[in-house]
Each structure stands twice: as C-alpha cells, then as structure tokens.
N, C-alpha and C positions, 0 to 999 in steps of 0.2 A: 156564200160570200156575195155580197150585194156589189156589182159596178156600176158606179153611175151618180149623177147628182145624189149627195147625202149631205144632209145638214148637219154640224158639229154640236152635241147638248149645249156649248157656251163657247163664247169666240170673243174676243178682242185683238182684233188685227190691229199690229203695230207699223204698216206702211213702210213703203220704199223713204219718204220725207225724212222719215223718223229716223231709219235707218242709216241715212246719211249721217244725219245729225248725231248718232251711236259712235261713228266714228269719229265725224272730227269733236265728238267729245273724248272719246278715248285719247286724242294727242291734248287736248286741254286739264287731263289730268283732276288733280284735287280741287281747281277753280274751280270744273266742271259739278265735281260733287257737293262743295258747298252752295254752288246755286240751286241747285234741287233740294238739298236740306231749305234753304233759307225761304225757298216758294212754300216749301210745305210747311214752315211757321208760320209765314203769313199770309197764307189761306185758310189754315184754319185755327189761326190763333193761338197759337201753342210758343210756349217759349224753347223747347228740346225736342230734337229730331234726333233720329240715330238709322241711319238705313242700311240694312246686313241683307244676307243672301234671300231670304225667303219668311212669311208669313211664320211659321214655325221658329224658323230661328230667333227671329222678334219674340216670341212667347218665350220662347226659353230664356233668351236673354235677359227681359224683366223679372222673372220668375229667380233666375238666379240672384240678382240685384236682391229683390224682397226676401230670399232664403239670407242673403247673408246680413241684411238690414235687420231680421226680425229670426235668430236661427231658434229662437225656442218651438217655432210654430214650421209644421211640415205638410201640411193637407189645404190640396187647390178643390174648389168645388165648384163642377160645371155642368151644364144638362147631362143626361143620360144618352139624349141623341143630339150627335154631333158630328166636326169633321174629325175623321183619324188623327189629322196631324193634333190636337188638342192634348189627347191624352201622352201621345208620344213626346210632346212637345216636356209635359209635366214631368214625366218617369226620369226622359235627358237631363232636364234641371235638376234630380234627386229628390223630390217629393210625392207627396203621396194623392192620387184621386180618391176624390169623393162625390157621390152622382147624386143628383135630384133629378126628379121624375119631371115630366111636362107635366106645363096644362093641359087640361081637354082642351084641344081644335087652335093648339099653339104650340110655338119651337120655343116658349117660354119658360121659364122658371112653375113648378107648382108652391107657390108663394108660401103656401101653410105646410107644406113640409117640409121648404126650407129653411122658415124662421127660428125652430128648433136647433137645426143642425148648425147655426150662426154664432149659437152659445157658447159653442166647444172653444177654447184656449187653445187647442190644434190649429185653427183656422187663420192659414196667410194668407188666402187670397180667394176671390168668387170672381168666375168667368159672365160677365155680361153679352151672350150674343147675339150679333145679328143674321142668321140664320139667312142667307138666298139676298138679302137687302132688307129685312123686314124688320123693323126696331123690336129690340128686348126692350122692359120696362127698367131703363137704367135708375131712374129717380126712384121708384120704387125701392129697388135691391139698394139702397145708399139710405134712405130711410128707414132702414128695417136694422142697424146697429150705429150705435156710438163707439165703436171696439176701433181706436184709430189704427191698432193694428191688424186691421181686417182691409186689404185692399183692393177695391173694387176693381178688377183690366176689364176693357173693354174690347170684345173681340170682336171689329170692324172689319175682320179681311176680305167680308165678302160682299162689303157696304158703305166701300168710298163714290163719294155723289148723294147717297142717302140722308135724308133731314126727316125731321120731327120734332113739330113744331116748331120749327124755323129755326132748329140746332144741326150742326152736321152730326151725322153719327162717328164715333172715333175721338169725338171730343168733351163727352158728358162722364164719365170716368175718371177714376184719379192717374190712370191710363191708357192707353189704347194703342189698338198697332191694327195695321191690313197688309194685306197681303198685295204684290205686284206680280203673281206667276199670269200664265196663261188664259184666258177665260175669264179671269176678275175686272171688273170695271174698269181697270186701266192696268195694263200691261208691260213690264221693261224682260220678258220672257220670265226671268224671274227675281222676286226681292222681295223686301220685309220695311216696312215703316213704325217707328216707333214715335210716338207723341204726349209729352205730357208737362205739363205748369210745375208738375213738385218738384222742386230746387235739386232737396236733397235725396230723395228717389232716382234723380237724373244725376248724379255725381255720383252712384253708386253705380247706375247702368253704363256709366261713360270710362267707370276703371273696367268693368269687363270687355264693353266695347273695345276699347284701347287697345285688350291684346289680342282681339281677334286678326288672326291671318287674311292676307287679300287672294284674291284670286289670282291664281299662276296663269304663265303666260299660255299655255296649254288650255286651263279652264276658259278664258277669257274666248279664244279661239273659237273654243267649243262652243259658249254663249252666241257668236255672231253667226256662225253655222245654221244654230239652233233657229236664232230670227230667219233666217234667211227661209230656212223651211217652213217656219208659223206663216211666214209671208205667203209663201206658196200654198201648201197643204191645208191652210186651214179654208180654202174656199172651197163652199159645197164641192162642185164639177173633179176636185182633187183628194177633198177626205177619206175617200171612200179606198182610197190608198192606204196610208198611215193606219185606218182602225181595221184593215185587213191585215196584220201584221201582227201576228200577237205577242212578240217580244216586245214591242214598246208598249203592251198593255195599256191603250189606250182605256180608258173608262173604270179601270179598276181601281179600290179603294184598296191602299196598303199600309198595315201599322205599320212605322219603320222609325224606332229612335237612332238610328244610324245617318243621322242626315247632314251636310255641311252647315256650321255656322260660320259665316264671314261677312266681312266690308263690301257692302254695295262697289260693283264699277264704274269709271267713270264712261266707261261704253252705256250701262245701262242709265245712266244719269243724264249720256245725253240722247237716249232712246226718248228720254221723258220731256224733252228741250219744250215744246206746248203740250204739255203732259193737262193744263187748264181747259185746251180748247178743245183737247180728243176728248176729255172726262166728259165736258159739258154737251159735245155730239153724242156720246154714248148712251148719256144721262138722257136725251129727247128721245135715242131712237128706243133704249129700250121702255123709257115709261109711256111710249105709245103704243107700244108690243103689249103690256100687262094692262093695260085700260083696255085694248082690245079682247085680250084674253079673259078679264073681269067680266065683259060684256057677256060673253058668251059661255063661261063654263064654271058651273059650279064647284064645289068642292074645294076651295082654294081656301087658305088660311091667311090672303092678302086682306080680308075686308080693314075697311079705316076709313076713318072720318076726313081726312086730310084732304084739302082741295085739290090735289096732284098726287097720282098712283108715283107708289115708291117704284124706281130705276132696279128693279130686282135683275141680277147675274141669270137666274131662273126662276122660272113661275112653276109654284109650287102646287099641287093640285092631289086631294085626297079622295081617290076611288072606292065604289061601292064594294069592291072586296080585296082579298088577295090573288084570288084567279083572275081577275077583272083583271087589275093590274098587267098582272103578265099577258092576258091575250091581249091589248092594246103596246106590250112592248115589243111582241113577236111581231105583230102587224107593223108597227112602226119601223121596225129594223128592216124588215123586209121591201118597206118605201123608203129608208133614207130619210126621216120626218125630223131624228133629232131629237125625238121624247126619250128620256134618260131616268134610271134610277138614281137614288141618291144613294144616303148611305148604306152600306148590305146588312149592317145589324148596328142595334144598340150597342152601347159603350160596354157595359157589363157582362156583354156576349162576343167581346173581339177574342179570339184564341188566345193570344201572346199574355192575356191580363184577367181572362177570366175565372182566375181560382182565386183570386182575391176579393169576388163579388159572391162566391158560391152561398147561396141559400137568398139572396138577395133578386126582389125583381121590380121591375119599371113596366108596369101594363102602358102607358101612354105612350114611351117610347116603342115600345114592342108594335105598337098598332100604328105607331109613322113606319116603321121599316118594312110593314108587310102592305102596305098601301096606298105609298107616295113617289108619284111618279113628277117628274118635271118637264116642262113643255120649253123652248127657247126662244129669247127673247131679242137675239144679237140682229146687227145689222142684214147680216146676210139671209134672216125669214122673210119671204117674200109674201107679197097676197094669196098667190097660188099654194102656196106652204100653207096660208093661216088654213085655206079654206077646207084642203086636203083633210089637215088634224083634225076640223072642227066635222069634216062627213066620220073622219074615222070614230072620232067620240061619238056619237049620233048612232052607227050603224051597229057599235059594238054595247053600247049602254052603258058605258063605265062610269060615265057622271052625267049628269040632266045637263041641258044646254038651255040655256034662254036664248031668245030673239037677239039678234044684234038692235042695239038701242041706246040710248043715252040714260041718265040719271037712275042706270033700274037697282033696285035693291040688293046689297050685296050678301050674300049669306053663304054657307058652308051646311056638308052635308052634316046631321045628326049622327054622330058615333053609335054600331050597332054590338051586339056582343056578342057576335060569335066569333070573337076571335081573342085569343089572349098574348 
C-alpha cells in the first residue's frame, strides 16, 4: 500500500463555492432545478432536458421512452468495448445488446460490419460514443439508414466540453445524455443529463421521468457527505487514503443493473450554480494536459485535425504489448502517477452476459483491453507529474516518446499480432 502524494486516474473537484451553493440550492428547491435544466437548453441548444440520478439512469430512461414508442423492435447496438454502465443500462430497460467490433487504432464503430447489422427490423436504437472525450463519427452512423425507427443516442457522458467541428458533442444525435458523477468533465458528485429537439421522443421520456422517485431525505444526506469527502480525498496528498481501502473499490469496473433511477436534487443543481465557468476551466486545463501528452507520447488514439486537442476525462494511450502494459501500471501504482486501466474486458466477455455472445468474438476490442492504459489529465497533474510519467515511459519502453515540440506529427502505434 503506497502513503503519500498519489494522483487520482480522473478528478473534477467540486469546491467549497460550489458547495455552498448545493446548499442554498437545496432550500431554493424546484426553482433551483429548473434553472440548471433551462442553462442546459441554452447552452447547448436543445429544446428538452430531463436530469436523474446518474449517466446510466439517462440511458435507461430514453431506452425505455423508444422500447415503448417502437415495442416491435428490442435490440440496442453499441461498441464491443465500452463503459459497463452501457450494457447494464440496456438489460435494466429490457432490451436486448448487440455489439459491433472497433476499428483498427479507434473506440469507433467498424462501419462495414455495422452497416449490415442496421438492416435488421430488431434494431431500436445504436449507441454513438464518445469514448474518454474523443468524437464517434455521429454523422456517419445517421447516414448509413433511412429506418426512422432506428434511433441514433448519443453517448456524451464522458464528453461534455467536447466539439467537432465547431458542434458540441451531445448534441449531433437524435439524443444524447452525459453523465455528472465524479471524474467527468463536470461534477454534481453525481447525475444523468438528457437532451434532445424531438418533441414527441421527449413526451414519451417526460411520462417516465414523471414517475420517478426523488431522493430521500437520508439519500440527499448522503450526497452532501459524499461532496464533502470528493472535496477532501480527491487531492493527490489525501487519495492515497480512499484507494487504500478496498471496500470503496476505488477503480473497479462493476456490471451492476441494480442501480437507482431518480430526479436530480436541487442540492446537486445548485452544486452546478457556474456549472459554465468550472466546464470551461476544466475544458483549458485539461486540453493543455493532452496537447502535452500528444507531444510526447505515442500510441494515442487522439490524432485530429482539429485546431485544439479535445478536453479528454483521460488520455488514452496504446502500448507495445500486454506485459508492457502492466509493467508500467505496477510501476506507476507504486509512484502514485495516476496511470489507470480502463475497461478490464470487452463487452462480450463481462460474466453476468457472456453466454449470450458465446461462439462470438471482437479481435479489436480484445486488443484495446489487453493494451490500453490511460495517463491524467485533471487539474491537479503537475509539471513534476508530467515529467515523472514521461522518464517512466522512456525507461520502460512501453511507447516511443518524441521530443517535446510544437506542430510534430501525430501518429499511433501500428497494431502487431500477437495477440488475439
């Protein structure tokens, strides 16, 4: 067990300011909640907001909307690798997955084996995600059917601040929802945002919304608590607390369809009171963390043309093998560095769901899970942090490093094959 300054793989501290502001949002009640609904219209242009407990619960809730809008049709189709709450999110609504493979050297769609599978009359709905903050090709997967009962959601939870081509992400879909927990671009400890222009899509998500329960005066509690320790715990000099603990199983990835759905609080609404001005602090510090990290380390699956590196939650970065991997996560755990895995296996190989994929496999996602480590990009990595990381990649050879530089060329490593 490591004591001592440790960086957290992803942080979005919600401040004492803020905190105040959670409270005397809590005595300002439902006022309080419609003005967080109404900022998130018109920021990003959306006429329907709906905000519930958590990123997941958003997914469900729309999912439920389009199962009962369109019940002939029961199959969601989403990458192979992704975050747990995805598939758990589907099974809770009562529908069924279905997985498409990556690209090579992307968290994206493989286009040509999805376009078959678009055909199917099964088909309610396809997951657009943005994986870490890195845009899916939303336009793409909306040009590829006329099938108006096919509905594209947009899975933004991990990529509010992020644009392309001068679109927010969250808002190119005939839906979209992000997430508000811990760690995400913007924080109310935690919550679910739902956004979308279609009238009657939103009158169907607004009769389920409607009967969802609030949080009791116990949970609510609980929530302010909870800030109170993100406050504390989440600074390096203190993490090393909390992830010494292993009942709060920090860092662990859990299938779990047992998760609350409810009504944002107005504590957490008014957690979010300049919810504009932290995104847009967030949004600097960290796309100057991943332009640094672009500089220097290959293997990333960031490259883009875009005149400004995307505000990514974490930088994503693909090692020369799967030993590699892990002897740079050993070493890192043992500094406190904050290099993190991501997900521990592909979709098709979680326990709780895998005999429904049996004889089925996804080589591209297999090869992100055995080789993708992620580096952090939040406020609190300092210079001495970047510089640590970048000796520890160097000494251990897990990915080439270029020279710290300006305009250098952006590339990723060549996928090799020894690995399936």
């Amino acid at each position: 067990m490591r004591i001592g300054r440790t960086l957290p793989p992803a942080a979005s501290p919600i401040g004492w300011k803020s905190f105040f502001h959670g409270l005397v949002g809590l005595g300002h009640g439902e006022k309080e909640l419609e003005r967080f609904k109404g900022e998130f219209c018109s920021y990003f242009g959306k006429r329907h907001c709906f905000l519930v407990s958590s990123g997941k619960a958003a997914l469900t809730l729309i999912l439920r909307a389009l199962k009962e809008r369109y019940p002939g049709r029961s199959e969601v189709i989403i990458p192979a690798y992704t975050c747990y709450s995805v598939p758990s999110a589907i099974v809770r609504a009562g529908l069924e997955i279905r997985l498409c493979d990556l690209a090579e050297n992307s968290f994206d769609f493989n286009y040509e084996q999805l376009a078959p599978m678009l055909e199917s009359k099964r088909v309610l709905a396809v997951l657009s995600t943005h994986l870490f903050g890195l845009p899916a090709n939303v336009a793409r997967l909306q040009g590829m059917t006329d099938d108006p009962e096919i509905t594209v959601i947009e899975d933004a939870a991990q990529a509010m601040g992020s644009e392309y081509r001068g679109r927010q992400l969250g808002t190119l879909g005939d839906v979209g929802f992000f997430s508000l927990g811990r760690g995400k671009a913007l924080s109310t400890v935690e919550g679910g945002v739902i956004l979308t222009n279609d009238n009657s899509l939103a009158e169907v998500i607004q009769n389920e919304y409607g009967s969802l329960p609030e949080y009791t005066a116990t949970d609510t509690l609980k929530l302010i608590l909870y800030a109170v320790a993100l406050n504390l715990l989440m600074h390096p000099w203190l993490f090393w607390l909390p992830k010494s603990l292993p009942f709060l199983k920090l860092g662990e990835t859990i299938y779990d369809t047992d998760f609350s759905i409810k009504k944002l609080t107005s504590f957490q609404a008014g957690l979010g009171r300049y919810w504009r001005n932290t995104l847009a602090n967030s949004k600097q510090i960290r796309s100057m963390h991943v332009s640094n990290w672009e500089s220097v380390i290959t293997g990333s699956f960031t490259s883009t043309q875009e005149s400004t590196p995307y505000p990514l939650i974490r930088f994503p970065v693909i090692t020369d093998s799967h030993q590699a991997a892990i002897s740079i996560m050993r070493q890192s755990e043992d500094a406190g560095l904050g290099i993190a895995w991501s997900y521990p296996t592909a979709i098709h190989r979680i326990q709780q769901i895998c005999d429904q994929f049996r004889g089925l496999e996804y080589p591209n996602a297999v090869f992100v899970v055995q080789r993708l480590i992620t580096l952090p990009v939040h406020q609190y990595l300092s210079n001495r942090d970047v510089v640590a990381i970048a000796r520890l990649f160097s000494k251990t050879g897990v990915a080439p490093l270029r020279p710290l530089k300006k305009n250098n060329s952006r590339t990723i490593n060549n996928r090799s094959n020894d690995e399936s």
